[in-house]
C-alpha positions in Angstrom: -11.1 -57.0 -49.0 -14.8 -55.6 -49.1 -13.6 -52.5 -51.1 -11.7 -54.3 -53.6 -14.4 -56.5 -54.4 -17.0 -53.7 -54.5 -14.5 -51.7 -56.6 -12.3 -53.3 -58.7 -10.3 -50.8 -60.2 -9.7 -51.4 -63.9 -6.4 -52.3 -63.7 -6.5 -55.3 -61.4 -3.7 -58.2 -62.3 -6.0 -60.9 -64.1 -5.7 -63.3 -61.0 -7.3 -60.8 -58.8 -9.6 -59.3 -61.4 -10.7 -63.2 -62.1 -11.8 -63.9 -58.7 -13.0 -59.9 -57.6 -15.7 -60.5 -60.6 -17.1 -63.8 -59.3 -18.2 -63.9 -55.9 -18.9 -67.4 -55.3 -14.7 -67.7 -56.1 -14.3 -65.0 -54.2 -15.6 -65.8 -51.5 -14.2 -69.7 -51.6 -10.7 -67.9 -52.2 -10.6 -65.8 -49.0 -12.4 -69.2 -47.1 -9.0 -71.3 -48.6 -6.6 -68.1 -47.3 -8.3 -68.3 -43.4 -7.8 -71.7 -43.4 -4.0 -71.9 -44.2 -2.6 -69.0 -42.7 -3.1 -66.1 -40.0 -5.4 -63.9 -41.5 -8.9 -63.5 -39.7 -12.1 -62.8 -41.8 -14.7 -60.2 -40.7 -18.0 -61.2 -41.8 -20.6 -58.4 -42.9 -24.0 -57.9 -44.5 -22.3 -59.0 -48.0 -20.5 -61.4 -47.0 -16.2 -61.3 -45.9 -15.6 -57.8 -45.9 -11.8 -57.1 -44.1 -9.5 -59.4 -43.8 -7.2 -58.8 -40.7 -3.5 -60.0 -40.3 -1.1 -58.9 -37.3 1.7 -56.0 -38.7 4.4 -58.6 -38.2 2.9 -61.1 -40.3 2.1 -59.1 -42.7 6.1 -57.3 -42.8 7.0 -61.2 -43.7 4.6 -61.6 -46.3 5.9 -58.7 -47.7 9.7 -59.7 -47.0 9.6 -62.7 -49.3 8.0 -60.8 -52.2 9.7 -59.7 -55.2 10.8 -55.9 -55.6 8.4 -55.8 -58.4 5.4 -58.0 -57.2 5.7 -55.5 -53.6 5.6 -52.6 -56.1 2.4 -54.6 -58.1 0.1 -55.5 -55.0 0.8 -51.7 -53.3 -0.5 -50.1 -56.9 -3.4 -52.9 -56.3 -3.9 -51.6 -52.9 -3.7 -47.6 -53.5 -5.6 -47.9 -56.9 -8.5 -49.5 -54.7 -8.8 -47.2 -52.1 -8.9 -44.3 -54.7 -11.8 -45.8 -56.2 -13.8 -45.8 -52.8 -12.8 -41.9 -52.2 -16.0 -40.5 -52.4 -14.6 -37.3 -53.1 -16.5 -34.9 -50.7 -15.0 -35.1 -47.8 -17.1 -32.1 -45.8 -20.5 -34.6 -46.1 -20.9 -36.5 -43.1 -22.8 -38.8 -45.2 -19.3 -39.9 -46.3 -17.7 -40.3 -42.8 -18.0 -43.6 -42.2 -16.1 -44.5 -45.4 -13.3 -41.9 -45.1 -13.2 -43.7 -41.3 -12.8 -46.8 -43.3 -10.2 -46.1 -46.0 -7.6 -44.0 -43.0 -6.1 -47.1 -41.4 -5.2 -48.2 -44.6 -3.3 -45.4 -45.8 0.3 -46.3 -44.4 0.2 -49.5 -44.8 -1.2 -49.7 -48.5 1.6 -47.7 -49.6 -0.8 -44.8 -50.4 1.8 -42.1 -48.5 4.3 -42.3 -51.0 2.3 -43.2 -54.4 2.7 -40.7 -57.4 -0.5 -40.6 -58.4 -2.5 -37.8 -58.7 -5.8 -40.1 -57.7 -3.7 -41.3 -54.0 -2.5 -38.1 -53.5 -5.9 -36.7 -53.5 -7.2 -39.5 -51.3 -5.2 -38.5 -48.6 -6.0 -34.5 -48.7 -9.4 -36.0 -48.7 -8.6 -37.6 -45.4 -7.0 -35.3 -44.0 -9.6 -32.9 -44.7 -12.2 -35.0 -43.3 -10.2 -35.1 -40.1 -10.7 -31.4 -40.0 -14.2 -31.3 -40.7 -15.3 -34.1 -38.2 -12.9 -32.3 -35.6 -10.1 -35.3 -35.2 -7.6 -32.8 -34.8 -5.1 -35.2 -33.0 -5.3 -38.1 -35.6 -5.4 -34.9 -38.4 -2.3 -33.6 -36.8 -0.2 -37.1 -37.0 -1.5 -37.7 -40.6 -0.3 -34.6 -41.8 3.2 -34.9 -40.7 3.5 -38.5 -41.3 2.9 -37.1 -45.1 5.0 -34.6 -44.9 7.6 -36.2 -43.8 7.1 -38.6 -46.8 6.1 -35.8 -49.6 9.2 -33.8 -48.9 11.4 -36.0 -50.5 9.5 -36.6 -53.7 7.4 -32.9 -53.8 8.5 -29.4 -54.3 7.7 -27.0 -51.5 5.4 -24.6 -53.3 3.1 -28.2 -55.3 -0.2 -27.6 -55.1 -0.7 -30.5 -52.7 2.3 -29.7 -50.8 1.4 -26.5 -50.4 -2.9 -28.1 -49.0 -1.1 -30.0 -47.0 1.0 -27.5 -45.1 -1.8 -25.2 -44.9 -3.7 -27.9 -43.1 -0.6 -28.8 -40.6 -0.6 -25.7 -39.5 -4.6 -25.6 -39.1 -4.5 -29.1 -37.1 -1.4 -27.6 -34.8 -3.8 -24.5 -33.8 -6.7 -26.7 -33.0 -4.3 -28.7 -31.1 -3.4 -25.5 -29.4 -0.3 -25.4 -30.3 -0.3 -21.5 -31.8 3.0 -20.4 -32.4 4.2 -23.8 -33.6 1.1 -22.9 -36.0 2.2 -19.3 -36.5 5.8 -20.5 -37.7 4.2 -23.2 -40.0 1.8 -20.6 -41.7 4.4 -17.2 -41.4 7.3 -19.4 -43.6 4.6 -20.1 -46.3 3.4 -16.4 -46.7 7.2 -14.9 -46.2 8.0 -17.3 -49.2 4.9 -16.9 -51.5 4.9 -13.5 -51.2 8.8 -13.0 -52.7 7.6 -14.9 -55.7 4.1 -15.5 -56.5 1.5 -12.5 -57.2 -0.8 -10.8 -54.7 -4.1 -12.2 -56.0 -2.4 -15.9 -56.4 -5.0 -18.5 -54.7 -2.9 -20.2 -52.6 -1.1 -17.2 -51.4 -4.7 -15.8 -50.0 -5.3 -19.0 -48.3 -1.9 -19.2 -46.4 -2.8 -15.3 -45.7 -5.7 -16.5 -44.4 -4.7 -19.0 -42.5 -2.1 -17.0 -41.2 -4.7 -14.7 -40.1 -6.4 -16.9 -37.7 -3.4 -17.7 -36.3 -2.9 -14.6 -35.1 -6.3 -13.9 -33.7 -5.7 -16.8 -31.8 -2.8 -15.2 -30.3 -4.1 -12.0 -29.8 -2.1 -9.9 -32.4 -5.4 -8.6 -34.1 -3.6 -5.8 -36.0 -1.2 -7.8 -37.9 -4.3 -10.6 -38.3 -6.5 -7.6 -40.3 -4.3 -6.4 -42.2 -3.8 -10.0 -43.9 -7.6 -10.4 -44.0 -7.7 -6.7 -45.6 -5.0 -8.2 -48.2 -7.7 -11.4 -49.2 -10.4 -8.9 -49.0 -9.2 -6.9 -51.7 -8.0 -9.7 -53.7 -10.1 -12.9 -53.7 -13.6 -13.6 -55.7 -16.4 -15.7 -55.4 -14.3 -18.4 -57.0 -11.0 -18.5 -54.9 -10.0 -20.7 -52.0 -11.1 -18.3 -49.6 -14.2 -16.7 -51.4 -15.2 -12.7 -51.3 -17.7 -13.0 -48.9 -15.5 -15.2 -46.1 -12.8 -13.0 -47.0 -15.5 -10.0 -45.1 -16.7 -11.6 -42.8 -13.4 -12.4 -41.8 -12.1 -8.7 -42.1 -15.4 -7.8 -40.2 -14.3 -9.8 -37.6 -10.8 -8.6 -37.1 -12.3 -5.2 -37.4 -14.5 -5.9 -34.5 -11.8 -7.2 -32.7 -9.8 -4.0 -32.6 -12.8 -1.5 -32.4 -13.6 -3.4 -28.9 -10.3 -2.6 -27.6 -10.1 0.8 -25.3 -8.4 4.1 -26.4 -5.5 4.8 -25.3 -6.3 7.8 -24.4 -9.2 7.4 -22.0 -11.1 4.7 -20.1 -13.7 4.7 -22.2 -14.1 2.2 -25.0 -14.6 3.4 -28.5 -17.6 2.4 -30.2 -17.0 -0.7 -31.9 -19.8 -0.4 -34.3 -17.9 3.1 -35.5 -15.1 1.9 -35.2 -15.0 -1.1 -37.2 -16.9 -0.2 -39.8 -14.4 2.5 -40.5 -11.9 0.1 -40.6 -13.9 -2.3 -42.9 -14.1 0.5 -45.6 -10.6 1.1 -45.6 -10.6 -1.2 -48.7 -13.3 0.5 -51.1 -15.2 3.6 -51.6 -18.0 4.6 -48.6 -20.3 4.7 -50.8 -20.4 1.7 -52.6 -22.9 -1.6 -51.7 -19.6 -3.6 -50.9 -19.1 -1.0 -48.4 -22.7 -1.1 -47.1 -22.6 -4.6 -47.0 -18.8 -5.1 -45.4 -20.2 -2.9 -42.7 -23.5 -4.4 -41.8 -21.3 -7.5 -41.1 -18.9 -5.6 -39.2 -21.7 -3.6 -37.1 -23.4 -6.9 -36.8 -19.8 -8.6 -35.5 -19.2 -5.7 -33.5 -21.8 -4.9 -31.3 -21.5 -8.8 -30.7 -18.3 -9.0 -29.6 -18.9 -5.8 -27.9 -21.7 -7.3 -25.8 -19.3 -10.2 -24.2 -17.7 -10.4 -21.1 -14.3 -9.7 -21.8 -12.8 -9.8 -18.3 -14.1 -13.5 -18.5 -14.4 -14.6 -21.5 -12.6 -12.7 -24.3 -9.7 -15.3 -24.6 -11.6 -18.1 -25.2 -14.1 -16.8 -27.4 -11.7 -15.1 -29.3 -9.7 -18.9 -30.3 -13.0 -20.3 -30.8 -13.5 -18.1 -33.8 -10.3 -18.1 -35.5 -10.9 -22.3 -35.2 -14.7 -22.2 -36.7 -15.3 -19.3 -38.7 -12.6 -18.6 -41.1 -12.1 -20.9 -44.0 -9.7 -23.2 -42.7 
């Protein structure tokens, strides 16, 4: 109730628009609707700012509306809560209202809106999830949407195709990798047939991909994806230049750790990976200098840990935090 007060979207029906722009009515109106029915007021700084109703009072309210009036108050509902999306969903300065707007998402209707504004909202939420590390309740938002999208979306939507990206990144921080692996292989296998190389979305389920597979240990396959984004992204892609290296870097460091099979003895990994970095461009070149003081930097790092002890872990912490998720 707060947010549609503080709102108002511009499209309100005149009843509610009437009362949302005076609050002395407002107020009086909410008072009048405590009084006479079940719903409970929660009282803030400014005044009523929630109103709270059990679910199976609210499914009769909503059982003796019309089709169309239904239809009218969920538009109300989703229109609102776009308005409050404050659009940057990485700021923890905006936590507290992403926190705010979640619980309303199912019940508003918001899951199975058209609009662009709604749809948006709930990438927003979902990538908030991810960014304040709510991996569970990420992972349960993003296949309750699925499992709504699907039947209104195509597969390869720009949305759609967020939103599976981010299932599969909420399933490996769940550690669930191969469930992950499966999620992000189907969307490269099928971008790959049909959209080009350098296509945004197909270097961030590359990417994605990639992680998943250090994760799981298969760091061959995971830098040869990474090598593919390398060579294709820019500054201004999903997955920018510079992750895209630091990324390869990584992966290169990964298998320049790993002992020869021909001896005991394990290969330099500073050598080794920043060999493998330049793969991609000419020796010479600054992108080369720069690829490999990341990669020697990566390197020597990973070369320095305890990998009896420790290499499993550390190695699943990295594909969580430092690729572009």
């Amino acid at each position: 109730m707060g947010l549609l007060w503080k709102e108002r979207p511009a499209n309100l029906p005149p009843r509610i628009a009437a009362l949302a722009s005076d609050r002395q009515a407002w107020d009086a109106a909410l008072l009048r609707l405590a009084e006479t029915s079940a719903v409970r007021l929660v009282f803030g700084e400014d005044g009523a700012e929630r109103a709270e109703v059990h679910r199976l009072y609210h499914s009769l309210l909503r059982e003796g509306l019309g089709e169309d009036e239904r239809d009218l108050f969920s538009q109300v509902a989703c229109d609102t809560l776009a308005a409050a999306d404050p659009g940057d969903p990485l700021d923890n300065r905006t936590w507290s209202r992403y926190a705010e707007l979640i619980p309303h998402l199912e019940i508003s209707g918001a899951l199975d809106s058209r609009r662009e504004a709604v749809s948006q909202l709930t990438l927003n939420c979902v990538n908030y999830l991810r960014g304040r590390g709510e991996a569970r309740t990420g992972l349960w938002l993003c296949e309750l949407t699925i499992a709504r999208w699907h039947s209104r979306m195509a597969p390869d939507s720009s949305e759609m195709l967020i939103l599976t990206h981010q299932h599969a990144n909420m399933l490996r921080r769940m550690g669930r990798y191969r469930e992950a692996e499966a999620v992000g292989r189907a969307v490269v296998d099928r971008l790959s047939v049909r959209w080009p190389d350098d296509d945004p979305a197909l270097l961030r389920a590359k990417n994605g991909l990639g992680g998943t597979l250090v994760a799981l240990g298969v760091y061959r396959e995971a830098y040869e994806l990474f090598r593919d984004v390398y060579r294709s992204s820019s500054p201004d892609d999903d997955v920018p230049s510079s992750q895209a290296r630091s990324n390869l870097a990584n992966a290169a460091a990964l298998l320049g750790g790993t002992r020869s099979p021909s001896t005991s003895t394990p290969r330099s990994p500073c050598g080794a990976a920043i060999r493998s970095a330049c793969i991609t461009t000419e020796r010479s070149t600054p992108r080369c200098a720069a690829a490999g003081h990341s990669v020697c930097s990566a390197a020597m790092t990973r070369h320095s840990t305890d990998r009896s002890s420790t290499s499993g872990t550390t190695t699943r912490s990295w594909a969580d935090t430092a690729l572009i998720q």
